[in-house]
C-alpha positions as CSV (number, residue, x, y, z in Angstrom):
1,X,-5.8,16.3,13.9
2,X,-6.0,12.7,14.9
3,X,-6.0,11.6,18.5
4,X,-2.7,11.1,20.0
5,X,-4.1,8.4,22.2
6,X,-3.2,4.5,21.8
7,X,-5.2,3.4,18.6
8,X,-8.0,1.0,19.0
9,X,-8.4,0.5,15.1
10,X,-7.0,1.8,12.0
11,X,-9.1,1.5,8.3
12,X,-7.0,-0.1,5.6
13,X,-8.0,-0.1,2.1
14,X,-8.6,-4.0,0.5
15,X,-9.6,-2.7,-2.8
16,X,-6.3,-1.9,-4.9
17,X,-8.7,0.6,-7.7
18,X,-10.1,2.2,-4.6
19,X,-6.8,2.9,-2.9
20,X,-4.7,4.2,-6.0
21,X,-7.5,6.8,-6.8
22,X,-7.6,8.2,-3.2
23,X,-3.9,8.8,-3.5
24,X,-4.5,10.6,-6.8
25,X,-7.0,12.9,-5.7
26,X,-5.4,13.8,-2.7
27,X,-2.4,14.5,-4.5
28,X,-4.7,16.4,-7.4
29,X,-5.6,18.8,-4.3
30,X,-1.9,19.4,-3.6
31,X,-1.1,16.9,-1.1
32,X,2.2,16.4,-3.2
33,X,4.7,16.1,-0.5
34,X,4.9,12.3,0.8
35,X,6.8,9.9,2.3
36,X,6.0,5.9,1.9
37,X,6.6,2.5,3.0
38,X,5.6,-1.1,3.8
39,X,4.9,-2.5,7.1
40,X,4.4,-5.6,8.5
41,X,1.1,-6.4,9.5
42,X,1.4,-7.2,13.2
43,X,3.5,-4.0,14.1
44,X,1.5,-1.9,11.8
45,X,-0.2,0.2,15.3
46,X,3.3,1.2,16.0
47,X,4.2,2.9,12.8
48,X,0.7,4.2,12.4
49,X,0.8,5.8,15.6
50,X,4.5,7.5,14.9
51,X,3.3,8.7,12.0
52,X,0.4,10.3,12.9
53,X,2.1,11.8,16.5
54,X,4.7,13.4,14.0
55,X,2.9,15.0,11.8
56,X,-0.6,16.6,11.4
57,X,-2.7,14.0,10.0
58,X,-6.5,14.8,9.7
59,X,-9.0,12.1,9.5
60,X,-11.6,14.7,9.1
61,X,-12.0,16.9,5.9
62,X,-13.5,19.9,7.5
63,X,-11.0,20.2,10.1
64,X,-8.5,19.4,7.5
65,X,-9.9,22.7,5.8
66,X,-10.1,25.5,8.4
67,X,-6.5,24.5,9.4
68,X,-5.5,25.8,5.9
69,X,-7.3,28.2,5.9
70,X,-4.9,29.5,8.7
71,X,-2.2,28.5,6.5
72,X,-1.2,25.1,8.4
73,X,0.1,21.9,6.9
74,X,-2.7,19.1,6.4
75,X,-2.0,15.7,5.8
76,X,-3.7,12.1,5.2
77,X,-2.2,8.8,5.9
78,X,-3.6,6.1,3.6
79,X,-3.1,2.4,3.9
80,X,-3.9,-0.8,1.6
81,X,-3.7,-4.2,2.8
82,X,-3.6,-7.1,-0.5
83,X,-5.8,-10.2,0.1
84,X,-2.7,-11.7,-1.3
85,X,-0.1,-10.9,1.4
86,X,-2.3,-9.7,4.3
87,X,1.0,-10.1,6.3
88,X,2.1,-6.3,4.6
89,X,0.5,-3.0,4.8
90,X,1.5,-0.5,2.0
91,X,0.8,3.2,3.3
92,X,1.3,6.9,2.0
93,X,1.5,10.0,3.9
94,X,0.4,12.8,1.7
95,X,1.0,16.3,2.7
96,X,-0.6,19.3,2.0
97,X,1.7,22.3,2.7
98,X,4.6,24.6,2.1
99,X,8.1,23.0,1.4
100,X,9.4,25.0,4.8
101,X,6.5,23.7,6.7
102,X,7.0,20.1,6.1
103,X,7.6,18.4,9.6
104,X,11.2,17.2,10.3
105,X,12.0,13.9,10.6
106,X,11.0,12.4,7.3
107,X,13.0,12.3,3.5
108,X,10.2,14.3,1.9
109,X,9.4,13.3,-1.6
110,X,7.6,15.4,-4.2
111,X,5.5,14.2,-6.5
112,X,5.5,16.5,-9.2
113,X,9.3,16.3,-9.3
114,X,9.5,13.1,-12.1
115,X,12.5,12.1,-10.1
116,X,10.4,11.3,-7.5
117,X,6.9,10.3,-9.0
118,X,4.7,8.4,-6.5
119,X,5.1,4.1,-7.5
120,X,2.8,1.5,-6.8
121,X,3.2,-2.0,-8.0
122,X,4.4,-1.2,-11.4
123,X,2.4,2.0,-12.1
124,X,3.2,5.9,-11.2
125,X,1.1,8.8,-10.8
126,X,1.7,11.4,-13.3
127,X,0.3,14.3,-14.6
128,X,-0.4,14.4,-18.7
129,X,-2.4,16.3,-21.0
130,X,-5.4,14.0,-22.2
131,X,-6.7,14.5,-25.8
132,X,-9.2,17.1,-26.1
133,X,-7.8,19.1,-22.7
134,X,-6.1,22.0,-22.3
135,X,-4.9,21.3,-18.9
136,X,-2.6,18.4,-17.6
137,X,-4.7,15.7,-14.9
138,X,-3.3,13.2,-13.2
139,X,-3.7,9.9,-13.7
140,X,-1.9,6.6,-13.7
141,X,0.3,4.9,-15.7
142,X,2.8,2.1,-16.1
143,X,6.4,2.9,-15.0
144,X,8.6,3.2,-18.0
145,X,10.9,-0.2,-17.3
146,X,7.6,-2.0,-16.5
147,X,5.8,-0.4,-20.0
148,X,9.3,-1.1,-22.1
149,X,9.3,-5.0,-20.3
150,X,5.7,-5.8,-21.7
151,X,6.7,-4.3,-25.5
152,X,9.9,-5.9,-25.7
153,X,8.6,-9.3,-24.7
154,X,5.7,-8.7,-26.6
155,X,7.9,-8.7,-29.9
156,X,10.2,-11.3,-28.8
157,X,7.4,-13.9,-27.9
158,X,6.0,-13.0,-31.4
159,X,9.3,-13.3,-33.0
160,X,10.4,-16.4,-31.3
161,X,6.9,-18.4,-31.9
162,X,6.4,-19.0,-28.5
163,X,2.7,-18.5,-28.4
164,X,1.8,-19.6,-25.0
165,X,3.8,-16.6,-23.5
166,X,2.0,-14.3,-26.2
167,X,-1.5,-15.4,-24.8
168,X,0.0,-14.4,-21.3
169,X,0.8,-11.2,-22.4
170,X,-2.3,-10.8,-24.0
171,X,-4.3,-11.4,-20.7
172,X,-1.6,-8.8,-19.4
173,X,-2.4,-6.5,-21.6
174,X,-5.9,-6.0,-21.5
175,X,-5.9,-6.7,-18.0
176,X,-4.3,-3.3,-17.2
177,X,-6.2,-1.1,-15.0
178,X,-8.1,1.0,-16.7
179,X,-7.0,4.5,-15.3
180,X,-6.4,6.8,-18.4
181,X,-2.7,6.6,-18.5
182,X,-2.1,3.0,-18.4
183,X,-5.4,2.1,-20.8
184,X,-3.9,4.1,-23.3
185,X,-0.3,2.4,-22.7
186,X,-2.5,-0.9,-23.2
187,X,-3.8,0.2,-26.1
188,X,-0.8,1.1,-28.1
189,X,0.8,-2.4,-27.0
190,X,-2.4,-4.1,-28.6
191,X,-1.8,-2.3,-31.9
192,X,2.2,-3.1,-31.7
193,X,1.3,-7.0,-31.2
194,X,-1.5,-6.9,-33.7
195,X,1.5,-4.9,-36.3
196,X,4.3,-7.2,-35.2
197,X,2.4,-10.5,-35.8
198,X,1.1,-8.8,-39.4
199,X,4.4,-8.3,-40.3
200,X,6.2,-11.5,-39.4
201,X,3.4,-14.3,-39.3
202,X,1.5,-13.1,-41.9
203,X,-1.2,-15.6,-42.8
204,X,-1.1,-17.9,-39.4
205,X,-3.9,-16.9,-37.0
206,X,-3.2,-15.0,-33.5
207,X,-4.2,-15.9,-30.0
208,X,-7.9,-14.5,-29.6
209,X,-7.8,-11.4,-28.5
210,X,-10.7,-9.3,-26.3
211,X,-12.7,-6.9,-27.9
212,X,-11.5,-3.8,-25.8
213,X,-9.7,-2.8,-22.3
214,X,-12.3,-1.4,-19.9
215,X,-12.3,1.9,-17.5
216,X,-12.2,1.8,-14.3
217,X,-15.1,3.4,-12.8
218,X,-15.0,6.0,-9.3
219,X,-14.8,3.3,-6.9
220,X,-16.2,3.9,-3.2
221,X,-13.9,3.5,-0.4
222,X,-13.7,-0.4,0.2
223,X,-11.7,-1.8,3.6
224,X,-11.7,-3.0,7.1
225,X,-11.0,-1.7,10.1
226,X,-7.4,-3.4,11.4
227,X,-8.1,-3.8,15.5
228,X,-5.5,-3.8,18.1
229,X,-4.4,-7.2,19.7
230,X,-5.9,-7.1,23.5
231,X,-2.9,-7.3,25.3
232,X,-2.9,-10.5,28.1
233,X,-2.8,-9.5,31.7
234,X,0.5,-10.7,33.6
235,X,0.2,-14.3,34.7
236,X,-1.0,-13.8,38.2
237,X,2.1,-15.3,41.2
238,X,0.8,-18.7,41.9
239,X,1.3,-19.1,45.6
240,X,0.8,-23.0,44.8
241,X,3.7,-23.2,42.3
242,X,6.1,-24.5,44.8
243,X,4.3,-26.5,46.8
244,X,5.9,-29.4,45.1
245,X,9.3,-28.9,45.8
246,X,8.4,-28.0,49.4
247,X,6.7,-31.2,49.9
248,X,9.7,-33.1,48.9
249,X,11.7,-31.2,51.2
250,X,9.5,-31.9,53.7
251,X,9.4,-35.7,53.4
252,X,13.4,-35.6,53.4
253,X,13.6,-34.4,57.1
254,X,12.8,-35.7,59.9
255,X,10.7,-35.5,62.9
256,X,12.8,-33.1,65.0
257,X,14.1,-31.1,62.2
258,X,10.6,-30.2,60.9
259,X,9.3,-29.5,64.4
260,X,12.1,-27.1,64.7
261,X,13.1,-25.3,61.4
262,X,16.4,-23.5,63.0
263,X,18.2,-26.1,63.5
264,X,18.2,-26.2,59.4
């Protein structure tokens, strides 16, 4: 497990594509119990170190390993930090273990239970049989609001001629992240739009639209390492501070009186 010292440094993930598919395949090799949240930035040592002093977090995959092999929980904390609000840290803590062995102290979350799917900016992590496969994988995917939101705004922007919002959508659209679960959701919106402007603007040309949504390819891990704030010594006792103040006093006596202080 991870030293229970102070922490000098933690690694944060910059690269949103990175971070979502380290949360998948830790989850894919059952790490499926987890608790999340956001942190601000500049107490983000705190919660890292609470986390990781109450439960057994492993930095180290071979250490990870052997302790299940003895039947232990394992579990790894990730965190992502946007270029766009560097102010926030977004972590999970996946665990790997028994429901009776979770460690106390947290609302454990599950995230095969579709109650309690793992969320991240508008996409979950689910678990869905591809074409072709006999098995279900996991893979991302928009939420359903945030899927049903782009359709129905899709038609009504059609609908209601405003074509400036359809070009936004467009760029929406095929800008989904290309995991297989949400390129497939972007693909099915492409046909809808192409169908809905068919069907009611028959004859009048459409925004332009790209030729294809891409995949997103196995990213390496991409971050920085967060390091603590030095913390200032204590403002040594100036024995000069005063001297002012005892100056003026001085000057406000006389002869006798500062030639024999008792008598003051």
């Amino acid at each position: 497990m991870l030293n229970k010292l102070p922490t000098k440094k933690i690694w944060v993930f910059t690269q949103k594509a990175a971070f979502m598919q380290r949360v998948a395949d830790y989850v894919r090799t059952g790490h499926q119990a987890y608790v999340r949240g956001v942190t601000a930035t500049e107490t983000i040592f705190s919660t890292y170190e609470k986390l990781v002093h109450n439960n057994p977090v492993f930095d180290d995959k071979l250490k990870a390993f052997r302790a299940r092999e003895q039947g232990l929980p394992t579990g790894r904390l990730l965190m992502y930090q946007s270029q766009k609000s560097p102010d926030k840290i977004h972590w999970f803590l996946l665990i790997h273990g028994k429901t009776d062995q979770l460690p106390p102290g947290e609302k454990w979350l599950h995230a095969e239970d579709k109650h309690s799917r793992i969320v991240f900016t508008g996409y979950e992590l689910v678990r869905v049989t591809k074409e072709g496969q006999t098995k279900p994988s996991w893979t991302w995917r928009y939420e359903a609001k945030r899927f049903q939101d782009l359709r129905d705004s899709l038609v009504l922007a059609i609908r209601s001629r405003r074509d400036q919002e359809v070009k936004i959508l467009i760029d929406t659209i095929f800008g989904t992240m290309g995991f297989s679960g949400s390129r497939e959701q972007a693909k099915s919106l492409s046909v809808l739009m192409q169908t809905e402007w068919a069907r009611r603007r028959p004859g009048e040309a459409m925004p332009p639209v790209p030729k294809g949504i891409g995949w997103i390819r196995r990213k390496a891990d991409k971050g920085v390492f967060l390091v603590r704030p030095k913390m200032l010594p204590p403002e040594p006792k100036n024995p000069m501070k005063n001297i002012g103040k005892i100056l003026d006093h001085l000057e406000g006596l006389s002869d006798a009186e500062k030639h024999n202080p008792d008598q003051n």
